[in-house]
Each structure stands twice: as C-alpha cells, then as structure tokens.
N, CA and C atoms as an extended XYZ file, in Angstrom:
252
Properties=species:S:1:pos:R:3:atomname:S:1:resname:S:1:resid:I:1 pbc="F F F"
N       110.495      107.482      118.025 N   UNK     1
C       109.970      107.161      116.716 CA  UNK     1
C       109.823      108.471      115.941 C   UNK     1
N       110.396      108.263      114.871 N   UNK     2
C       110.543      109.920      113.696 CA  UNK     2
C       108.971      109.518      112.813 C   UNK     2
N       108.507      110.699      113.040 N   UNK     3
C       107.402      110.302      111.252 CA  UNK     3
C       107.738      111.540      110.343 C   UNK     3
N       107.626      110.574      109.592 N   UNK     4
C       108.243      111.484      108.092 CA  UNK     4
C       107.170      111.725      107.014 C   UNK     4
N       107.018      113.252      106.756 N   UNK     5
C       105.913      113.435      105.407 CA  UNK     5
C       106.106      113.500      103.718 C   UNK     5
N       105.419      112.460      103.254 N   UNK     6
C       106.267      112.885      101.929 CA  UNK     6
C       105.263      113.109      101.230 C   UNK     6
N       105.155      113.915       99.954 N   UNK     7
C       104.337      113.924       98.830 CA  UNK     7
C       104.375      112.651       97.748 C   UNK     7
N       102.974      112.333       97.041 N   UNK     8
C       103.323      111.419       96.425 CA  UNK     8
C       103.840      111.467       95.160 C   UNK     8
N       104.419      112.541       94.847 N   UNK     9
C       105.436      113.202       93.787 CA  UNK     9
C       107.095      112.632       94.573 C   UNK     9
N       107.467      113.063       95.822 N   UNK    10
C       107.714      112.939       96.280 CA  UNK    10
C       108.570      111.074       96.287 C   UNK    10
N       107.413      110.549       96.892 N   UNK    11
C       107.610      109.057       97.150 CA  UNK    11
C       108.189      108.580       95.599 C   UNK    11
N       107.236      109.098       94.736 N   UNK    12
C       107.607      108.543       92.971 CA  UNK    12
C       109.127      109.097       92.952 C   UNK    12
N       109.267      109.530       93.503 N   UNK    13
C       110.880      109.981       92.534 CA  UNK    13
C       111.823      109.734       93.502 C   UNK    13
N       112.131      109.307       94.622 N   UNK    14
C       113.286      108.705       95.752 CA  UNK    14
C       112.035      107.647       96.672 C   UNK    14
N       111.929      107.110       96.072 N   UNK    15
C       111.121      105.390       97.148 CA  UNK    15
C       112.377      104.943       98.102 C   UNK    15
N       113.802      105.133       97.601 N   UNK    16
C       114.991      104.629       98.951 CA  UNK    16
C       114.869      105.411       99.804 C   UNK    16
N       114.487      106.574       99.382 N   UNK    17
C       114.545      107.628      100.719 CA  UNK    17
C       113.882      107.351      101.386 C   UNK    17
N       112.207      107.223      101.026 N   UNK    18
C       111.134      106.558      102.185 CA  UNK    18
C       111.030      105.164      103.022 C   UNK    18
N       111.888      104.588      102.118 N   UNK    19
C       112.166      103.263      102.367 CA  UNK    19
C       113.333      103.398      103.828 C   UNK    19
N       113.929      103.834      103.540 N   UNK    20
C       115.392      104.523      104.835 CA  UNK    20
C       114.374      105.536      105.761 C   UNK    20
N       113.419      106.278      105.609 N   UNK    21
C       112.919      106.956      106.394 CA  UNK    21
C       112.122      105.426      107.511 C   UNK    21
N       111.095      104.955      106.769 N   UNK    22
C       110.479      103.646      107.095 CA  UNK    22
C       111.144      103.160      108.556 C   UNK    22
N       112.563      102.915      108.328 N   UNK    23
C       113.537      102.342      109.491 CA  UNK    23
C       113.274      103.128      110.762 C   UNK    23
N       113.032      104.388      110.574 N   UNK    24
C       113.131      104.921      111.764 CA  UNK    24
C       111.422      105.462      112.135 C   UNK    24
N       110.750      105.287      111.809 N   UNK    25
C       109.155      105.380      112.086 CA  UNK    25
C       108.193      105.213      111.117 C   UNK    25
N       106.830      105.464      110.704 N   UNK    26
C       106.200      105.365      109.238 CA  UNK    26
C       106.525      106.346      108.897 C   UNK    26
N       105.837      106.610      107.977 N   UNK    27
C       106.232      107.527      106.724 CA  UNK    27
C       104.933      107.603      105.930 C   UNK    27
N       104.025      109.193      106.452 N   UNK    28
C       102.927      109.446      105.913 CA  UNK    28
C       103.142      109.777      104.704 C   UNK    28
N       102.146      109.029      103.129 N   UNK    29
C       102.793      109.526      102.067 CA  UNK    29
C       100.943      110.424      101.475 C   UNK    29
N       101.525      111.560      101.352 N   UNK    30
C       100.164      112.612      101.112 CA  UNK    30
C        99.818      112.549       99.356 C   UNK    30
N        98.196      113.072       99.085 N   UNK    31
C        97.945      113.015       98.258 CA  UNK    31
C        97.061      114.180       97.810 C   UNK    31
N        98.048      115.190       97.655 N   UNK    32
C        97.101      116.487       97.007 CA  UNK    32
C        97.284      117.352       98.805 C   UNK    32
N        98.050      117.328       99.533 N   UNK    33
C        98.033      117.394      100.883 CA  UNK    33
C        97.730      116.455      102.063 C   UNK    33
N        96.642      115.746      101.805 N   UNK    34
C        95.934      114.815      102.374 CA  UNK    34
C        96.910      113.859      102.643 C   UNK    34
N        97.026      113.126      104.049 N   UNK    35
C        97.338      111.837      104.230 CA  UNK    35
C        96.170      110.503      103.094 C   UNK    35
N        97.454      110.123      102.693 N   UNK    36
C        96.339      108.723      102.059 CA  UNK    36
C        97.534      107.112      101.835 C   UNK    36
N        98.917      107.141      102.635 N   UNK    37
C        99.149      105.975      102.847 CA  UNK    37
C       100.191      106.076      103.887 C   UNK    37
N       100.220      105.097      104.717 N   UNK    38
C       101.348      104.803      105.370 CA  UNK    38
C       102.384      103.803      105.072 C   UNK    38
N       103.487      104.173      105.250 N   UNK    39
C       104.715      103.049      104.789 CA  UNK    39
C       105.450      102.185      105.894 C   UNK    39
N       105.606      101.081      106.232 N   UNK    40
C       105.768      100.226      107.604 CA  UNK    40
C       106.871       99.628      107.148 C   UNK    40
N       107.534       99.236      107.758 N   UNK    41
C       108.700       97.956      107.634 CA  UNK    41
C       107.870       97.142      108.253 C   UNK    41
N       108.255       96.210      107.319 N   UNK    42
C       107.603       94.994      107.327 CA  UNK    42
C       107.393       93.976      109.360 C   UNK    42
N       108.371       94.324      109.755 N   UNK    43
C       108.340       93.681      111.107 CA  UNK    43
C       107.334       94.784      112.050 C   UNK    43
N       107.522       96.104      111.673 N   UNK    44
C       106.894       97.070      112.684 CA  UNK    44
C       105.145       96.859      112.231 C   UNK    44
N       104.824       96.456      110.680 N   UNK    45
C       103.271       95.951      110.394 CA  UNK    45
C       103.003       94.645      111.583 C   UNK    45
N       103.895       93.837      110.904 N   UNK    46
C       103.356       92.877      111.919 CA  UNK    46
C       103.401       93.047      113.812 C   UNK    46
N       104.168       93.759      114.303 N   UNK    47
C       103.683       93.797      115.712 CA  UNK    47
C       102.752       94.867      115.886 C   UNK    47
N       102.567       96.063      115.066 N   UNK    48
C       101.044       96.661      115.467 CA  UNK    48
C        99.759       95.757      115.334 C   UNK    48
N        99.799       94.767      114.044 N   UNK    49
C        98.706       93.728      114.044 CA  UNK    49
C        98.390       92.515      114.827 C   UNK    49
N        99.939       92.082      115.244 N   UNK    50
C        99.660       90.862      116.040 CA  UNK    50
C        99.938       89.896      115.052 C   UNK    50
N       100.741       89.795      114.236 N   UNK    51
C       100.535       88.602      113.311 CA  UNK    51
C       102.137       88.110      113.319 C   UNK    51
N       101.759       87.044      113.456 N   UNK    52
C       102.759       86.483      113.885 CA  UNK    52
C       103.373       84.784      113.248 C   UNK    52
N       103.388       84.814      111.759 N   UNK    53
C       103.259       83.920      111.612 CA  UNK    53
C       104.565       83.873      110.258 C   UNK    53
N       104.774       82.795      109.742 N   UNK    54
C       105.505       81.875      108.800 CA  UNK    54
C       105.201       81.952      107.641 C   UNK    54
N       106.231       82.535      106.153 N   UNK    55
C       105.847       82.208      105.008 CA  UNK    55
C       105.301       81.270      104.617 C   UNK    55
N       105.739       79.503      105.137 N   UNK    56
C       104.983       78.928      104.367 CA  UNK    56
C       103.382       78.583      105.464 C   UNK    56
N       103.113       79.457      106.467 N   UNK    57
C       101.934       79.449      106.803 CA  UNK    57
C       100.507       80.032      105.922 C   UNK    57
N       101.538       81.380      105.577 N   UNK    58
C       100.734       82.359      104.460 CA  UNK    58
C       100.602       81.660      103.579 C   UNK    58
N       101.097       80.641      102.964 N   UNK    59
C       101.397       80.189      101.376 CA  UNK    59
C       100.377       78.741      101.375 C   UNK    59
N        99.715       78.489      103.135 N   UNK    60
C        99.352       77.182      103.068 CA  UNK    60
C        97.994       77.571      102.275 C   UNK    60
N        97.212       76.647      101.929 N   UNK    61
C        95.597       76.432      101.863 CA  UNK    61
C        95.161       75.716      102.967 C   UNK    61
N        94.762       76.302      103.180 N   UNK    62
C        93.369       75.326      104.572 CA  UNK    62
C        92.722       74.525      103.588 C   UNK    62
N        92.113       73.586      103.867 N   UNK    63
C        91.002       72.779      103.393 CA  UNK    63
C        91.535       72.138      102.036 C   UNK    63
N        92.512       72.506      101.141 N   UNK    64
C        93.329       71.690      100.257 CA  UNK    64
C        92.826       70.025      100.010 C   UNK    64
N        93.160       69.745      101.137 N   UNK    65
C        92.901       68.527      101.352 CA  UNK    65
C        91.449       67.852      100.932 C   UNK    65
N        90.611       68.522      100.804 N   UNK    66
C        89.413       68.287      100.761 CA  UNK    66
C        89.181       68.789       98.856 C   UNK    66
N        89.204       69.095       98.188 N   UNK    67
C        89.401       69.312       97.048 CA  UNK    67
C        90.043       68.115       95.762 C   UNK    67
N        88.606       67.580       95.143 N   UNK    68
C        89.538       66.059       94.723 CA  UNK    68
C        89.678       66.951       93.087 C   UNK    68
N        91.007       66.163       93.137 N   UNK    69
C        91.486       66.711       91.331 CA  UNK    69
C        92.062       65.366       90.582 C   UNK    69
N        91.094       65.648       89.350 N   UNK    70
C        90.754       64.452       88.791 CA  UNK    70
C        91.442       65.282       87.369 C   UNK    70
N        93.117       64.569       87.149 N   UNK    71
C        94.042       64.512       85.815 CA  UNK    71
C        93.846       63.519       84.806 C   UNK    71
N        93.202       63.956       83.716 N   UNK    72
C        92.747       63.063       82.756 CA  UNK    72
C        94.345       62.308       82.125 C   UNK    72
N        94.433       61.038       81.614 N   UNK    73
C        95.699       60.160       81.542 CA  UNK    73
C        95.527       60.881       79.869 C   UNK    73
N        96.503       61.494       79.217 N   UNK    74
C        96.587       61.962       77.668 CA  UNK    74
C        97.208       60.786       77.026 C   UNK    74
N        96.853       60.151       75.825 N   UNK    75
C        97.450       59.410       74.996 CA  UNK    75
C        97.897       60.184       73.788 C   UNK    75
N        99.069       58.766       73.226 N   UNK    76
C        99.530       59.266       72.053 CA  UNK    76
C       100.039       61.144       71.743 C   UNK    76
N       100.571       61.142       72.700 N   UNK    77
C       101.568       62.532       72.524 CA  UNK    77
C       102.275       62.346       72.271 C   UNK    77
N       103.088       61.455       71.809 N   UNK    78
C       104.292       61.697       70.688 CA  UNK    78
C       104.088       60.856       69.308 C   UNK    78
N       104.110       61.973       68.549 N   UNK    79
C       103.785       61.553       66.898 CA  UNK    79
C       105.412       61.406       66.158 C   UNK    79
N       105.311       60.629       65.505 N   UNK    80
C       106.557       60.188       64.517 CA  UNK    80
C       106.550       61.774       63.507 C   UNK    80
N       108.338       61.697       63.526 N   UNK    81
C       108.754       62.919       62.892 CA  UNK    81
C       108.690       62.429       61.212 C   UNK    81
N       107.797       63.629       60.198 N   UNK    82
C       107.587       63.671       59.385 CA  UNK    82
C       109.055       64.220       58.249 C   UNK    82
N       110.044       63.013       58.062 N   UNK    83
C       111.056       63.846       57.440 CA  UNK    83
C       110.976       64.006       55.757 C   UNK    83
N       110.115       63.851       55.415 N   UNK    84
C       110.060       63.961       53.623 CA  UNK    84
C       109.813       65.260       53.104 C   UNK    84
C-alpha cells in the first residue's frame, strides 16, 4: 500500500492525480502542513468500516411506513382560455 502527500493547493489543482494516487493507497491531503483529510476509494472506505451494504439500502427510510400523508383532492384547475 503507497500513501501519498498532497497539499491542499495541491489537491485543488490535479484532483485526477489524487484520485489515481487513491487506487493505490489513501492519500493524506495537508492543510497549512497539517494532515486534515484522507482520500479512500470508495470500496477500500467500506472494508475499513465494515459496511457492507446496497444503494437502494442507503436510499431506504426505515419507519416510512408509519408516516400517514394526507394529499388534499385540488378542484377546478383548469380554467377556460380567455381569447378576446
């Protein structure tokens, strides 16, 4: 695993580069010297966390179901065209 340091001058002006660095380990991005973000490919986040799951899992609502929504019926939305 490579880690790669970038400035965040750096990251602002080639993001493909860090993005291609990313592939091959994170990619500490510094701020004023300081570490202050790391950059993951998306599959290497999820197995350090354990998460292991499905877009439309993320996208569900829990409890949805339980939430009553009450659509008022609108009348008379279409008015006669005024041609004079």
């Amino acid at each position: 695993m490579t880690i790669t340091t970038l400035s965040s001058r750096q990251f602002n002006q080639d993001a493909s580069k860090a993005k291609k660095a990313a592939l091959a380990g994170p990619v500490f991005i510094t701020d004023r010297g300081r570490p202050a973000h790391v950059l993951l490919t998306f599959d290497e986040y999820k197995r350090i966390t354990g998460i292991h799951t499905k877009i439309a899992d993320l996208l569900a609502m829990p409890g949805i179901e339980d939430v009553d929504l009450e659509i008022p019926q609108l009348h008379d939305l279409a008015q006669p065209a005024d041609f004079s």
